[in-house]
C-alpha positions in Angstrom: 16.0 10.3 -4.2 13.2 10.1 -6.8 12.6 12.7 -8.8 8.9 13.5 -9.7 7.1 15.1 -12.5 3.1 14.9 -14.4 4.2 11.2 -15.9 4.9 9.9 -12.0 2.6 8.9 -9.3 3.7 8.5 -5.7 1.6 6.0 -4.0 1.3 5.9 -0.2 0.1 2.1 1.0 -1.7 1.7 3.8 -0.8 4.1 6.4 -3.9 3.9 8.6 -3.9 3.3 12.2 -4.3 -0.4 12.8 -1.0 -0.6 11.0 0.8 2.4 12.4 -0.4 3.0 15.7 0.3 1.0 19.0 -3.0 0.7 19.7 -3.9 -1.1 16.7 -5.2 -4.4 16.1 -2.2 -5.1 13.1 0.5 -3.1 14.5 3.5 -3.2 12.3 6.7 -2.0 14.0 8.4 1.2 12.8 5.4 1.8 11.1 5.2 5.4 12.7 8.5 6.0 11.7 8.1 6.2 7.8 5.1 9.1 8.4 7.6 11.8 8.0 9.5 10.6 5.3 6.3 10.2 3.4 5.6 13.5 4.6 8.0 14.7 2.8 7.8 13.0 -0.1 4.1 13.9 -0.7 5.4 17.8 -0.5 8.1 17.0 -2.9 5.5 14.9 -5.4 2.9 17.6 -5.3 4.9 20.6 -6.0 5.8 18.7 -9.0 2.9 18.1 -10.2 2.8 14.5 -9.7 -0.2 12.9 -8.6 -0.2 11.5 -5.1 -2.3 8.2 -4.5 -3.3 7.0 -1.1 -4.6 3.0 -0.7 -6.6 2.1 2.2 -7.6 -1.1 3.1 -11.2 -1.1 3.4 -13.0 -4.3 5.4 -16.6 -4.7 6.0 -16.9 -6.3 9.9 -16.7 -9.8 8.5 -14.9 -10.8 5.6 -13.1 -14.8 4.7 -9.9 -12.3 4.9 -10.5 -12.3 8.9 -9.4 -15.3 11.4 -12.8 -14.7 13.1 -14.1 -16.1 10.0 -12.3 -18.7 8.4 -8.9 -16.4 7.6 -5.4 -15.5 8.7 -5.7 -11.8 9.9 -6.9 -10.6 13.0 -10.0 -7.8 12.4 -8.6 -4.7 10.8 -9.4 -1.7 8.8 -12.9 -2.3 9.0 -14.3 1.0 6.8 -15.6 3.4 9.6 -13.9 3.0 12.3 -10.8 4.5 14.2 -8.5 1.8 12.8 -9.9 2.2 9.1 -8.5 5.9 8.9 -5.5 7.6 7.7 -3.1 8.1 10.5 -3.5 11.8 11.9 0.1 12.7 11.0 -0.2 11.3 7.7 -0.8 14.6 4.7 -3.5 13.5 3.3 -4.1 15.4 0.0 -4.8 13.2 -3.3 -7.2 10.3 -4.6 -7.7 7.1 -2.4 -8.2 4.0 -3.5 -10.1 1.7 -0.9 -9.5 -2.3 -1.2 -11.1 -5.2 0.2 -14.5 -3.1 0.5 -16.5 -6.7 -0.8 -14.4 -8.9 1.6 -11.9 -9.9 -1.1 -8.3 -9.7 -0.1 -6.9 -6.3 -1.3 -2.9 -6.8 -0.9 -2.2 -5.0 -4.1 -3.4 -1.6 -5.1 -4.1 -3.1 -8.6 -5.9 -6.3 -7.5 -8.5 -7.5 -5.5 -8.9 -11.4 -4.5 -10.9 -14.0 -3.4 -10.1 -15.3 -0.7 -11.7 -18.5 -1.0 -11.6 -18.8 -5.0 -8.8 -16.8 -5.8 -10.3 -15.2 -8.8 -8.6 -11.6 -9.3 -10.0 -8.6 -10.0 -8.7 -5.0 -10.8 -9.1 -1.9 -9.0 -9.4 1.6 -10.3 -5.7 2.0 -9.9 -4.4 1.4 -13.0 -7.3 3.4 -15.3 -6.7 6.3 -13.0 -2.9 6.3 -13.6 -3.2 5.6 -17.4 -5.7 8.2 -17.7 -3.1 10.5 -16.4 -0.5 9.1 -18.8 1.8 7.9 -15.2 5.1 5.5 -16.6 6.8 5.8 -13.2 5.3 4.9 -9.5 7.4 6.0 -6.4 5.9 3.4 -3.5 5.7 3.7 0.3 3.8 2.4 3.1 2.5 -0.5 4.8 3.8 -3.3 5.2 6.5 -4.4 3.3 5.9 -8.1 3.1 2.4 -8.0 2.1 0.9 -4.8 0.3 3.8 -2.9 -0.4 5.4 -6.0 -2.7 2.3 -7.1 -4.3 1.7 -3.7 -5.2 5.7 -3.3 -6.6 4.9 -6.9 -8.7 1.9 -5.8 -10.0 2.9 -2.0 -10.9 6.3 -4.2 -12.9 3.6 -6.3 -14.4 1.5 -3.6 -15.7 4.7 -1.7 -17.6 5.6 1.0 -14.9 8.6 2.2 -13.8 8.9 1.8 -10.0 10.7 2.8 -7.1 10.4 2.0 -3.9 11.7 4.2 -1.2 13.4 1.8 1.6 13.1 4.5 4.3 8.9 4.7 4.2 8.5 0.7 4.3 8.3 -1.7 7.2 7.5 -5.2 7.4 5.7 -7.8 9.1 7.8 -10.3 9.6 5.6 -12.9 10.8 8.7 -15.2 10.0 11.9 -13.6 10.5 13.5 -12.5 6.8 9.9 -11.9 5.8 11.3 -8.5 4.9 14.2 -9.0 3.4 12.7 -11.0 1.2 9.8 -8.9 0.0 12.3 -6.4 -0.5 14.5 -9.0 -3.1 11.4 -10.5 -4.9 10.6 -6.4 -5.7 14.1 -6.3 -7.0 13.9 -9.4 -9.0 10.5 -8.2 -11.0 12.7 -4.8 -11.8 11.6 -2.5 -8.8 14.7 -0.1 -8.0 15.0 0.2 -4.0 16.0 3.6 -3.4 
């Protein structure tokens, strides 16, 4: 179990409703399941004073990042609508950062890309946490194979400390393992899965 204090940051990835829900156009299965647990954790983080950081992925209607328009994804998390928002059992009580708001692929929390030249680009993420003087990043959310690790690699890239909580992640798993081996590339760039 993490523990939390002023120098850690928990961020929650992703937990809107065209991942979670059913009825949503990027369903990820279990992805229901991990809303208590982060739940709980948000309690936990905030009466420790930690800060508490929701991403939300953040699409205009079309975007390269879409299949209707040249991409691999079907039409999610287009800002605005039903999909877009935080799932209703989700505690919502901290900053968000939005991603993908230009039409640039926002995997990471701390980079924004391309997606047809591949130049990166940061988002607010990591000024906001350095501004609060955060070392240590407790992660959970959506999904495991995409966000979630590209948000771990990055966070190990930038210098922080980071934890992962393997009850408040689910993947993908567009190929089978998919998972599994998000979960081993986090370990390998120095992510503790706890």
């Amino acid at each position: 179990m993490p523990t939390y204090d002023r120098h850690t940051a928990l961020l929650v990835v992703d937990v809107q409703n065209d991942f979670v829900d059913p009825g949503g156009s990027l369903h990820v299965r279990g992805g229901d399941e991990i809303v208590p647990t982060l739940n709980k954790e948000i309690v936990r983080a905030a009466a420790s004073g930690a800060a508490v950081v929701y991403t939300q992925d953040w699409h205009p209607e079309h975007t390269p990042h879409f299949r209707q328009d040249g991409g691999v994804w079907p039409v999610h998390c287009v800002h605005g609508t039903w999909g877009s928002e935080f799932h209703h059992d989700l505690r919502v009580s901290g900053d968000v950062v939005r991603k993908g708001g230009g039409g640039e692929d926002g995997y990471s929390a701390f980079s924004l890309r391309d997606p047809l030249g591949g130049q990166t680009s940061p988002t607010v993420l990591d000024g906001m946490l350095r501004e609060r003087d955060v070392k240590h990043l407790v992660i959970g959310g959506l999904a495991t194979d995409y966000c979630v690790v590209e948000t771990v690699v990055d966070g190990r890239i930038l210098g922080y400390h980071v934890e992962v909580l393997r009850d408040a992640i689910r993947a993908v798993d567009l190929e089978s393992g998919d998972g599994q081996r998000a979960i081993a590339r986090m370990r390998d760039a120095g992510a503790e899965v706890v």
